[in-house]
Structures are given as C-alpha cells and as structure tokens.
C-alpha positions as CSV (number, residue, x, y, z in Angstrom):
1,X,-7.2,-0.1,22.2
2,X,-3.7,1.8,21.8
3,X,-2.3,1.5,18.3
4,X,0.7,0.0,17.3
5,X,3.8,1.2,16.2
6,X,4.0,-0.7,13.0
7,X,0.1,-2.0,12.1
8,X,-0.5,-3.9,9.4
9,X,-2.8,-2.9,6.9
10,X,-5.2,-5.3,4.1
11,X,-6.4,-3.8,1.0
12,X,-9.5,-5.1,-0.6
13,X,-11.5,-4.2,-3.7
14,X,-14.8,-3.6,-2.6
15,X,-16.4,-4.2,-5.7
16,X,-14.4,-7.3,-6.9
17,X,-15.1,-8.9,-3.3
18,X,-18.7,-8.3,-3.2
19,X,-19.0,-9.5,-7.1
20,X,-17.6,-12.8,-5.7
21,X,-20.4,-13.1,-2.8
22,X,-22.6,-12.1,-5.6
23,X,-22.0,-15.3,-7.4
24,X,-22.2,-17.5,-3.8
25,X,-25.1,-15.8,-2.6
26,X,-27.3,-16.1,-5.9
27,X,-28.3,-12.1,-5.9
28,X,-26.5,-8.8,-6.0
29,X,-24.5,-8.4,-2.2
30,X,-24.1,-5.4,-0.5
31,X,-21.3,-4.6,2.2
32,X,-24.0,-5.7,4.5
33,X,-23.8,-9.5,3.0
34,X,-19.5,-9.3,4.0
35,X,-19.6,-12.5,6.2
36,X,-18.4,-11.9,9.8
37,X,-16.0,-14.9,9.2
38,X,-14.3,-13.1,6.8
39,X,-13.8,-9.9,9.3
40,X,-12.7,-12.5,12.4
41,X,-10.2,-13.8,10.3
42,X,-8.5,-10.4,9.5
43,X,-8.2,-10.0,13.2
44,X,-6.8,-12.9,13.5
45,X,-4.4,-12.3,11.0
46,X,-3.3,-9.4,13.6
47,X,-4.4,-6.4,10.8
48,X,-4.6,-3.3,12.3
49,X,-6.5,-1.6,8.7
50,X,-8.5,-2.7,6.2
51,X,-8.5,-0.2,3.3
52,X,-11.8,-0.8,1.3
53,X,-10.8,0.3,-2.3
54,X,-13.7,1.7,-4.6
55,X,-16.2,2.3,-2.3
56,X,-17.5,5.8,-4.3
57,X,-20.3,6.5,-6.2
58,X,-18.7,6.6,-10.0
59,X,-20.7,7.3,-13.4
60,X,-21.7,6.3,-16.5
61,X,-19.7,8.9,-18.8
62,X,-16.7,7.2,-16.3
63,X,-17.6,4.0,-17.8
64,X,-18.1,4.4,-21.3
65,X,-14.9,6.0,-21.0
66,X,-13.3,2.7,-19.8
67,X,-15.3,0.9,-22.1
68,X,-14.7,2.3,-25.1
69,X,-10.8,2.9,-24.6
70,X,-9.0,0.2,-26.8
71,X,-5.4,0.1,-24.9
72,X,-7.8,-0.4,-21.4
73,X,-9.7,-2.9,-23.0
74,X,-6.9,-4.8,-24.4
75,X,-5.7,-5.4,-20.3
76,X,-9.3,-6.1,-19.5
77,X,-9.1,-9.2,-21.7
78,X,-6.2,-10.1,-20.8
79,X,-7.2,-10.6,-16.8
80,X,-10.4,-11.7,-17.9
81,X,-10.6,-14.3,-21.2
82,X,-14.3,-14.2,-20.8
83,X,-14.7,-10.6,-20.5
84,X,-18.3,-8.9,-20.1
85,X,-19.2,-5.3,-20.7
86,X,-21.1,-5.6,-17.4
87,X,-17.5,-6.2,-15.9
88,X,-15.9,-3.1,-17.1
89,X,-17.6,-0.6,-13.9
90,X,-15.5,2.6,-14.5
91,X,-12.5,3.4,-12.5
92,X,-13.2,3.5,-9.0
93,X,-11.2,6.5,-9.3
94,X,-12.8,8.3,-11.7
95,X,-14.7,9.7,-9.0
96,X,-18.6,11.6,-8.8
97,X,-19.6,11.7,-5.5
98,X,-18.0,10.3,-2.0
99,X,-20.9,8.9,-0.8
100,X,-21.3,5.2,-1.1
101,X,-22.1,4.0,-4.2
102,X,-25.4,2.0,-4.2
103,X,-24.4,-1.6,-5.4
104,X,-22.9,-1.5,-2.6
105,X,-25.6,-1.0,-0.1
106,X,-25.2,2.7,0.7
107,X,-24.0,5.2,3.3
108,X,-25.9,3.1,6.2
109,X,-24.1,0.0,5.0
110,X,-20.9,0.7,4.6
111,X,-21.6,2.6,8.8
112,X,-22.6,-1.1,9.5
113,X,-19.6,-2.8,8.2
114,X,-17.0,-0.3,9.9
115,X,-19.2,-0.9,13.1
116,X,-18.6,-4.8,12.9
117,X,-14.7,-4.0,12.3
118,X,-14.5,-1.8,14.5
119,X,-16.1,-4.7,17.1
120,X,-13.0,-6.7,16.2
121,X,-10.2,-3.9,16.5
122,X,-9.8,-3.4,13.2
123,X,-10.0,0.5,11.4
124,X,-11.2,1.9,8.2
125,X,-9.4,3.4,5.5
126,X,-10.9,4.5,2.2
127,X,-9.9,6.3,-0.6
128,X,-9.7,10.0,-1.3
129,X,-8.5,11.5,-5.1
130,X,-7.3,15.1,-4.6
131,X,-6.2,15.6,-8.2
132,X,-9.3,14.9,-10.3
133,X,-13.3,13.6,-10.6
134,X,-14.9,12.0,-13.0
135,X,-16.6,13.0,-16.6
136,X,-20.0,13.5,-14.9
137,X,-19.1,14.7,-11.2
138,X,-21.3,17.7,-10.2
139,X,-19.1,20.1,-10.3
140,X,-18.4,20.2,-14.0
141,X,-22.0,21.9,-14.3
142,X,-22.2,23.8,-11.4
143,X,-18.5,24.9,-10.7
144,X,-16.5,24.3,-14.0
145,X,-14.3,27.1,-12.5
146,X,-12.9,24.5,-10.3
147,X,-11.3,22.5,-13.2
148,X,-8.5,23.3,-15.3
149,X,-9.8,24.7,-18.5
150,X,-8.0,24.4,-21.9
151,X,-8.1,26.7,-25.5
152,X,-8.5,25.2,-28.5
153,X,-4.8,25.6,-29.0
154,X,-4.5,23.3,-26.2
155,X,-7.0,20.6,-27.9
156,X,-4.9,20.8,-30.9
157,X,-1.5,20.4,-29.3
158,X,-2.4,17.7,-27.0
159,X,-5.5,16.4,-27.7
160,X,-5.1,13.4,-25.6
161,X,-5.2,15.4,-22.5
162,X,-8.1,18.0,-22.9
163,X,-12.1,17.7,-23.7
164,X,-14.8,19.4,-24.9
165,X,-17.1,19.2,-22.1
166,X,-20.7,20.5,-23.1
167,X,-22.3,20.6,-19.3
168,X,-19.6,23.1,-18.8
169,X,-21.6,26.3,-18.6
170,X,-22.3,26.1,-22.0
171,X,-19.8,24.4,-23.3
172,X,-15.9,24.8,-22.4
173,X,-12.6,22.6,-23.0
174,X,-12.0,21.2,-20.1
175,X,-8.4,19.3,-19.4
176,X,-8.1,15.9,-18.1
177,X,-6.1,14.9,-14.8
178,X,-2.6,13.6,-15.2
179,X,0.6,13.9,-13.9
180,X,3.4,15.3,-15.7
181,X,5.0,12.7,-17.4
182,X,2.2,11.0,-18.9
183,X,-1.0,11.7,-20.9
184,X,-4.1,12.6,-19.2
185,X,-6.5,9.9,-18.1
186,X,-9.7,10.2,-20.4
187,X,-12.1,9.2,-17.8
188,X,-11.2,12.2,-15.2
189,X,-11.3,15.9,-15.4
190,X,-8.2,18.1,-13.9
191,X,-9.4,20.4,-10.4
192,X,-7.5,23.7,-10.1
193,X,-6.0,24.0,-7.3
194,X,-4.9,27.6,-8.2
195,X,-8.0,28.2,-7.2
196,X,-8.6,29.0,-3.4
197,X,-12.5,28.3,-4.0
198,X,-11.8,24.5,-5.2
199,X,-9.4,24.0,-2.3
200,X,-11.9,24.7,0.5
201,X,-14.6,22.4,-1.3
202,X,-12.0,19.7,-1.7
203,X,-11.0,20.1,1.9
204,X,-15.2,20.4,3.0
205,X,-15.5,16.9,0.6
206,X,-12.3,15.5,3.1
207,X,-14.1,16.1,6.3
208,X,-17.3,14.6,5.3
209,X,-15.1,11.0,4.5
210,X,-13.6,11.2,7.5
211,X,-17.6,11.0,9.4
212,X,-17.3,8.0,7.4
213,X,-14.6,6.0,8.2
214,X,-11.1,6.0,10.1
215,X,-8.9,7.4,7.4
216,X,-7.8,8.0,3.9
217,X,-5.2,6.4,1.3
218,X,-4.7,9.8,-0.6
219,X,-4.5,9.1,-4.4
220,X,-1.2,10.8,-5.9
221,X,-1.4,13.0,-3.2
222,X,1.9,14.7,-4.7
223,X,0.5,15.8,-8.1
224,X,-1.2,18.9,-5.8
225,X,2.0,20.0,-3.9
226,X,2.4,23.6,-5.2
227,X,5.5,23.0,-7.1
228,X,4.6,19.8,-8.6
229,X,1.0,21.3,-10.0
230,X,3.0,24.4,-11.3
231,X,5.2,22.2,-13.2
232,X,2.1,20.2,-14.5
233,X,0.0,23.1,-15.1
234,X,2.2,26.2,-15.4
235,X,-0.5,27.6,-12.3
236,X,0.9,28.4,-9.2
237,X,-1.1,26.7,-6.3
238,X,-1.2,27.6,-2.8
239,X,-0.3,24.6,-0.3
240,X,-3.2,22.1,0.2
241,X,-2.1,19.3,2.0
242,X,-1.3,21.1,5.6
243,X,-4.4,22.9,6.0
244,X,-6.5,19.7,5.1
245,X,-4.9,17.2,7.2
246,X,-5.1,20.0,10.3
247,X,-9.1,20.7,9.6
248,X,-9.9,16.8,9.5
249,X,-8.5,16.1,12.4
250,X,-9.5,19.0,14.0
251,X,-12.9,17.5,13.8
252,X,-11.8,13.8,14.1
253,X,-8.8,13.5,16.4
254,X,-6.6,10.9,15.3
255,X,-7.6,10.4,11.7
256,X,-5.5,8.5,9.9
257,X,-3.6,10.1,6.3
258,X,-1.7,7.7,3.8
259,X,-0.2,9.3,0.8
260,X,0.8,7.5,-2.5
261,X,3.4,9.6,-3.3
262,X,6.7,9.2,-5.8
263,X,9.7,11.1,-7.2
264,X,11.6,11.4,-3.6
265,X,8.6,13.5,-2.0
266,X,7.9,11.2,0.7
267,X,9.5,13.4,3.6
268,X,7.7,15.9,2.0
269,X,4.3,14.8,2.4
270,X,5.3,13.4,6.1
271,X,6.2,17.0,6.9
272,X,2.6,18.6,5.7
273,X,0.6,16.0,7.8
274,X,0.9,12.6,6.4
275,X,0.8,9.7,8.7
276,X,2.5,6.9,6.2
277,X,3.8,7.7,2.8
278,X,4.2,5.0,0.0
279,X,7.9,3.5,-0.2
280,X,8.3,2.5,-3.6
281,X,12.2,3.0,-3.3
282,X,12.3,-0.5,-0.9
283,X,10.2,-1.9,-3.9
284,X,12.2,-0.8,-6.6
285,X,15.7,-2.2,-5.2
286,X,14.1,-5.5,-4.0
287,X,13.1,-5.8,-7.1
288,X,16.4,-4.8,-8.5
289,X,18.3,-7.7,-6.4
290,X,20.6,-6.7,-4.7
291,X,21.1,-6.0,-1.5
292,X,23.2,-3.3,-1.1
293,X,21.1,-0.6,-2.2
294,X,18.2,-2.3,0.2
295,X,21.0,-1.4,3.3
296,X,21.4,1.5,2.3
297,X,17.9,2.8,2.1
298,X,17.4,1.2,5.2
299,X,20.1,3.6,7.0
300,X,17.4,6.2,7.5
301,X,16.2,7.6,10.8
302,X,13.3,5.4,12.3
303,X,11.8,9.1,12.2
304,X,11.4,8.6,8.6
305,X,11.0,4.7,8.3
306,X,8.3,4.4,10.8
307,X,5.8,6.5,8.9
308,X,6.6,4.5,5.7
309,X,4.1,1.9,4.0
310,X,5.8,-1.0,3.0
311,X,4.4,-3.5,0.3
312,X,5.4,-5.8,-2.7
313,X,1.9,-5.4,-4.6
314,X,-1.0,-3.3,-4.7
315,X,-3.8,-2.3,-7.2
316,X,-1.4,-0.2,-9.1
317,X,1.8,-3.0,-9.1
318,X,1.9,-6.2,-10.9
319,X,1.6,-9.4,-8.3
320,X,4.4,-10.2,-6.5
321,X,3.4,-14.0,-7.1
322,X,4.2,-12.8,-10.9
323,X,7.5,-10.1,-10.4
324,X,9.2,-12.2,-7.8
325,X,10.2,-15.5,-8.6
326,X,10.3,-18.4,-6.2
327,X,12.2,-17.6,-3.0
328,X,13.1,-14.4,-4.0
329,X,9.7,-13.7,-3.2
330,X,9.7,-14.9,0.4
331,X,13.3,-13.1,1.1
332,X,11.3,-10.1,-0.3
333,X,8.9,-10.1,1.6
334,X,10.7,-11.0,5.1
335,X,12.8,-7.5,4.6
336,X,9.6,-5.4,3.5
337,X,7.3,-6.7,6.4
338,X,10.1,-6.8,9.1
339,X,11.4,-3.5,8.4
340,X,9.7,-0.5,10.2
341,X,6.9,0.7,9.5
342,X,3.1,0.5,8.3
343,X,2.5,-3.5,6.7
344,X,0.8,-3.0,3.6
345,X,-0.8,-6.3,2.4
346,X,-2.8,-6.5,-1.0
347,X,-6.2,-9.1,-1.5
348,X,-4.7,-12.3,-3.0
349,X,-1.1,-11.7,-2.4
350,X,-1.3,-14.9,-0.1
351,X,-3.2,-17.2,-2.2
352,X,-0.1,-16.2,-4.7
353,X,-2.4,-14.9,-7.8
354,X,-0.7,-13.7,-10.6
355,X,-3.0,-11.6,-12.5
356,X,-3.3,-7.8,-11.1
357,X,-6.9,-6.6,-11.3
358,X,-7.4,-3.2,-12.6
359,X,-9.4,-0.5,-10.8
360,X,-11.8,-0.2,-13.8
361,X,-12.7,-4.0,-13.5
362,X,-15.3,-5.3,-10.6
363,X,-14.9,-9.1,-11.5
364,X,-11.7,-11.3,-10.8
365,X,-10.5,-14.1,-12.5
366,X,-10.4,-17.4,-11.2
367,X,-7.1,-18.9,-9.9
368,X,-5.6,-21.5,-7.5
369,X,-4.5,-21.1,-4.5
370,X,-0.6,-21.3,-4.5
371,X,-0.2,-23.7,-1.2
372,X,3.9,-23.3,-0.9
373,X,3.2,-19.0,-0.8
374,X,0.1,-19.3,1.1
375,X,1.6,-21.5,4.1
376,X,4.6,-18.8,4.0
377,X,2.6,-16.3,4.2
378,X,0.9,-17.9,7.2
379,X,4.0,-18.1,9.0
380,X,4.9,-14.6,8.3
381,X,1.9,-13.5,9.7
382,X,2.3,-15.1,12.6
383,X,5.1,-13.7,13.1
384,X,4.4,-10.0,12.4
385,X,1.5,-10.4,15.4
386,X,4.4,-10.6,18.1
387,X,4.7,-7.7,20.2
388,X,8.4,-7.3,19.4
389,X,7.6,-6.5,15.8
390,X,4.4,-4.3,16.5
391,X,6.3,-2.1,19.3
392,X,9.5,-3.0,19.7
393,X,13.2,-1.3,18.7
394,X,14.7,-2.0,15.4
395,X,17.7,-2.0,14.0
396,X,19.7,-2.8,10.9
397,X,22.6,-5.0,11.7
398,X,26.2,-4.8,10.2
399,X,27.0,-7.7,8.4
400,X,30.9,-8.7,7.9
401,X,33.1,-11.0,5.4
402,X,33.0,-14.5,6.6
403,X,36.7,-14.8,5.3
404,X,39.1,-12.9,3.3
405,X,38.2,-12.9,-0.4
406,X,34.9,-13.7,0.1
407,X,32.0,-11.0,-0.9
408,X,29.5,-12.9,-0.3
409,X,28.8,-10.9,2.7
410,X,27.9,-8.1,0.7
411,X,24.4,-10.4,-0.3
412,X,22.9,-9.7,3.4
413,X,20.5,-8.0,4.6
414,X,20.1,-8.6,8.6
415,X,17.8,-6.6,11.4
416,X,17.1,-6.7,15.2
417,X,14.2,-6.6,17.3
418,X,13.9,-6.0,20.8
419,X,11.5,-5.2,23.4
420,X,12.4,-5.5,27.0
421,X,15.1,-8.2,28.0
422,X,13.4,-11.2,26.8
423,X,11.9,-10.5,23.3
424,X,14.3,-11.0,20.4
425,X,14.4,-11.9,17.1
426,X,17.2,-11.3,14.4
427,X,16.2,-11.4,10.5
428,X,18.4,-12.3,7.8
429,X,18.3,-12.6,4.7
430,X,20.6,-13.7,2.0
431,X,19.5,-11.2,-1.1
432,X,22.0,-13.1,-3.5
433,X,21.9,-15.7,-6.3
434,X,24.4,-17.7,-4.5
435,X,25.9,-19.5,-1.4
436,X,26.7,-16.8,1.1
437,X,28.8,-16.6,3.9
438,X,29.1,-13.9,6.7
439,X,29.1,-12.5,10.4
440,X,25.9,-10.5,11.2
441,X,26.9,-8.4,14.6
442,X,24.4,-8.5,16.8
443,X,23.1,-5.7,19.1
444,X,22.5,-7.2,22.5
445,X,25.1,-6.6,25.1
446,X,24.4,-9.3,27.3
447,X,24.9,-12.5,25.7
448,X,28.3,-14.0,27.0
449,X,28.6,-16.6,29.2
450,X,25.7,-18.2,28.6
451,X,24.0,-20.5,25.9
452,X,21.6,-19.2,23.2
453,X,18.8,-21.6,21.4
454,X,18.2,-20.1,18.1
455,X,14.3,-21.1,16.2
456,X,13.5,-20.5,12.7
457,X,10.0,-19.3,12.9
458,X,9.4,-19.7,8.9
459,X,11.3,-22.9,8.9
460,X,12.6,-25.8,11.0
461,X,16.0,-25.0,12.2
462,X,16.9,-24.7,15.3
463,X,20.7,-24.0,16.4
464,X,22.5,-23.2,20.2
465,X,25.3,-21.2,19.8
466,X,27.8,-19.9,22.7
467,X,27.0,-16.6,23.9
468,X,30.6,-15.1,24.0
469,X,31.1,-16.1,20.6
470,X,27.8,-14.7,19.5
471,X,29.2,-11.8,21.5
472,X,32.8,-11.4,20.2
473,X,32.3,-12.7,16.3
474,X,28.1,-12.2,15.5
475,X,25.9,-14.9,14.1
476,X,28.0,-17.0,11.5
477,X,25.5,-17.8,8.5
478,X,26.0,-20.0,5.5
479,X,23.3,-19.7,3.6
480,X,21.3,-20.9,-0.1
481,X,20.5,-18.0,-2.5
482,X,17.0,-16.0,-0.8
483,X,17.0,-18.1,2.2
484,X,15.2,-15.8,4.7
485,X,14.9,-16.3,8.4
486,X,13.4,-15.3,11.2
487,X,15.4,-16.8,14.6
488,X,13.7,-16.0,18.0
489,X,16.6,-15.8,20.5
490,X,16.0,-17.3,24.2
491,X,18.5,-18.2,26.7
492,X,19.3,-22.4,27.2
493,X,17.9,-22.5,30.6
494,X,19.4,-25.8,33.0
C-alpha cells in the first residue's frame, strides 16, 4: 500500500491500555490480549500510525526514583485520588534495555501485534531516547565511559543534576540527563556523545528497534545536535543524527524518523534525516488566539510543512479537552488537522478527558466520555480519510475585509484542497472572540458561470452560491466566535 502524503498517526500508552484490559480480563494482559476490535477500528478511523508509547524494559532504581520524588508524586495524586505504589511504574523513559519489557508479553508479542496491524494497513512507531538511560541500564557498569561523568565540585554546585553512582567502575559521579534550561531528571543518567564509542552503540541499539517495528518517535532528539550538547555540556560532539538515520535505513528502507524537537530546530532535524519534526509553534499560537500569527506560520513552503507533526495534546501537553475551551477547541483542531502534514492524535483526546497521564504512571483515571467532543471528533475524522486531504494540494487562502472599518477579517484563518477537477474543500475558521465578517479568495479558476452547492461536513449547512461571484469577490462569511467549517464544493448539476 503507497503511503500518504499527510497520514495520521494515534498515540497510545502501552502500559495504561493494557492496565485497563487488565482490569476487564481478570489477569495481567499482554500486547497479545489487545483485541482485534480495537486495531479494526483504528483503520477505520483512516490512521496510518499507531505509536505504542512505553513499550521498553525499564528498572527498579527507575522506579524508586519516581516513587520516592515528592514534586512527581504530588502530580501522581493529583491524576489519580486513589493512588497505589503499584501504579507508579518508572518513566517509560527512563530507559534499560529496548527490548520489550515483560508485562507486556515480550519481544514475540509485541512481533504479533505489529503483524495484526500490519494486516490492517496500519504501521508501527515506538519510542527511541538518544539523550539518556536509566539508573540501572547496563551500561553504567560495563561502559560508564559512555555517560557524562561529574567531580565533586560539580555535586556541590548542582547537586540536583549529578549522582554518585556506585556500579560505576567502582564508584564515580555520574550526571543526570537534562536539557539546558532545567535540572536534570533524577531517574536518568546523561550519555556522552563526545564520545565516538557511545555514538556507534547508540546507533547499533537504533538498528535493532528498527527489526522491531516501523519507526521511531525520537525523544528530544535536539538535546544531541552538536551545538546544543556543547552548550549543555561544555563537550563538543560530533554530528549523530545523519549517520543514524542513513545506517537504519540502510538496513530497513523506508523506516520511518519523528523527532520531538524545540527552540526553532525543526528544519534542522528535517535536514539531518528526519521524516516529521514536532510543530509546537502551531500549538503555541493556537493556543495564544489569534489568528494572525497562525497565518503567518502557515506561509511556509509545503517543503517544510509537509514533514511537520501536528497535534493539540500528547503525553508531554496538558489535554486539549482542559487548555481549549468549548469551540475554541474544535476551530483548533480543524486548522491543526487540515493543515499539511503528519495528524498526530493522542489516546483519549476524543472521549474529551481532561487529566494528562504522566509517563511514570501505568494506571488512568476514570472519566466520562465528553459526547459533544467525541461526535466532533467523529466528523473530523471522517473527514481527514478523504483522498483530498491525504494527497491532495493545499493552500492557505487570502482572506479580505468584508467592509471598510471592519477588522474582523483579520480573525480568519481559511485553506484549500484540491485534487483533480472534482475534489474540493475550503476550511475556515473564524479564530476570534467575536462576530466576523470577511471575503476568503478562493483558488479555483473555473468557477464562473455556473452554480456552486456548498456542505458543511462538521455541521448542517448547506449554501449555493453563484460561481462568478465566488469567482470575482471569494466566499462571503459571517460567522460566530470559533465557528469552524469544512465546505465540500460540487457543481449544481440540472
């Protein structure tokens, strides 16, 4: 099956999902108990991905380290009122092997599941941490050299970011990872990439993964850029990122690499061999409000935008059920998932929960199903799985005052979507807390002198409109605050 240009990906917490079947099945589930229902109906939701987050064998100095962490602890209880120890597993990316951890049924399970997805057209991403392990990873007793070591100056100057690790060959300080703007993560343990040896065995633990599964969401993949691990750790590191992506896919053609990446270093990843790159910017300014800054970041080449991933929640973010508020959420998420690019969806963003689950956590808390965001969501889905969205041209539309004196215009965000003669749509969106009036230009040259039947595919409207005034003027639109539509454009035929 030929991929298309802008899949649509699911992410899933392994261990949160298979905690649930847990409690349905009566006994501990394995990937092998993930119900085949469950995989049709991702298909049918027309994903392309499903990224299976904390699928790794982690340990237990990783867990007392999550455990015993009062500021962690104090979130833990705050997702979960009824908190157990037993639900406190140790980030999933505090990382001590990549081979499958065993709750979760093994290597030869996790081969079966991606097997049954791969029966329904669906690929396999997992996860891959390039800056750090965990406490109890291998390595820190056979090859501390591979980890950024510390001085007990260093312990005394920061002593939230380095650790006295005893398995060290005899006993060495030992930093944490971080990045360089906050503390060090006191269940992980900084890898040197300075260090030639460490990159080869980093790039050798890459292309065993990718035997494993279809490709990689890379975690902070920017923190080992040479200049960015030179500003971190004052060590100059040769580049990592080019020679790894070419050596996978050497030996799998076609792998797939997604970066979560910050600071304006998207391009940069894209240009050492990254597929998609997180676009937090599109985040950032719908969450801001306004749609100006949303135009303008949507100005860049499709060379760019297409390899972008576009969500409004993942493990890291807080819900969008709980950051957006009603209908600001849905106009949200029409520019996010109808701009170009990769669909990046999140476990529970359609049910509408509000309470983001932490990585260290492997138990969810119960909530109800938001109907209103759910049936939305539905919609939207259904729309995405048109051909027109998934390979069609795109383009961001000019939108113009309605009247003099009125900037209401300026509250717009509008796109096109075309593939062949017959398949349009046109998206807008009015991004403002108020009425809004404008003229959204539209970019087919062959509508005049005919009739045009316009259909809301999230809603109920449905307008005809002369084609020469479509032509000469654009699409008239006078529209409630966050109203977000999705018109399919055919011809009035007899």
């Amino acid at each position: 099956m030929t991929a298309p240009r802008y899949p649509s990906l699911y992410q899933i917490n392994a261990r949160v999902w298979l905690t649930a079947l847990s409690n349905t099945l009566g006994r501990p589930a394995t990937l092998d108990d993930v119900p085949d229902a469950d995989l049709d109906r991702f298909a049918a939701q027309g994903f392309d991905w499903i990224w299976m987050l904390s699928v790794w064998q982690t340990g237990a100095a990783g867990r007392q380290a999550s455990r015993a962490n009062p500021e962690w602890r104090r979130e833990f209880e705050e997702t979960l009122p009824d908190l157990r120890e037993d639900d406190i597993a140790g980030s999933g990316f505090a990382i001590t092997g990549y081979t499958v951890a065993d709750r979760l049924g093994g290597h030869a399970a996790l081969a079966r599941l991606r097997e049954r997805l791969r029966s329904r057209g669906l690929r396999l991403m997992l996860d891959f941490v390039p800056n750090h392990t965990g406490l109890d990873h291998p390595w820190v007793g056979e090859h501390p050299e591979y980890y950024v070591a510390g001085t007990e100056e260093d312990v005394a100057r920061a002593p939230a970011n380095y650790v006295r690790v005893p398995a060290a060959g005899g006993g060495r300080i030992l930093a944490h990872g971080r990045d360089p703007y906050f503390p060090g993560w006191p269940d992980t343990l900084q890898l040197d990439y300075a260090n030639p040896a460490l990159q080869d065995a980093m790039i050798a633990e890459l292309v065993g993964i990718g035997d494993q599964c279809d490709g990689v969401r890379c975690d902070m993949a920017m923190l080992v850029l040479p200049e960015v691990f030179e500003r971190t750790w004052g060590r100059r590191a040769g580049p990592f990122w080019p020679r790894a992506t070419e050596q996978v896919r050497q030996r799998v053609p076609g792998f797939c690499f997604m970066a979560e990446v910050y600071w304006d270093l998207e391009w940069t990843l894209q240009q050492q061999g990254f597929d998609y790159t997180y676009d937090k910017r599109l985040y950032d300014r719908l969450r801001e409000g306004r749609a100006r800054p949303v135009r303008e970041h949507l100005h860049a080449g499709l060379e760019y935008q297409d390899r972008l991933a576009r969500f409004l929640e993942n493990h890291d973010e807080p819900r969008a059920a709980a950051t957006f508020p009603e209908g600001r959420h849905e106009a949200a998420a029409v520019v996010t998932y109808l701009a170009p690019g990769l669909r990046f969806f999140h476990q529970g963003q359609f049910e509408g929960r509000t309470k983001r689950i932490s990585p260290h956590l492997c138990r969810a808390p119960e909530e109800p199903v938001n109907a209103r965001l759910a049936d939305f969501y539905d919609r939207l889905l259904t729309a995405l799985r048109r051909p027109v969205v998934r390979d069609g041209e795109w383009r961001l539309l000019p939108c113009g005052v309605a009247w003099d004196g009125n900037p209401s215009w300026d509250n717009y965000v509008a796109f096109g979507w075309q593939m062949g003669r017959d398949d349009r749509l046109v998206v807008v969106v009015n991004a403002g807390e108020t009425y809004g009036q404008c003229f959204v230009r539209l970019p087919f040259g062959d509508l005049a002198g005919r009739q045009w039947r316009l259909e809301d595919l999230l809603g109920s409207a449905v307008y005809v409109r002369d084609g020469g005034e479509l032509q000469t003027w654009g699409l008239f639109l006078d529209e409630p605050p966050w109203k977000a539509q999705v018109f399919e454009l055919t011809e009035v035929r007899g």
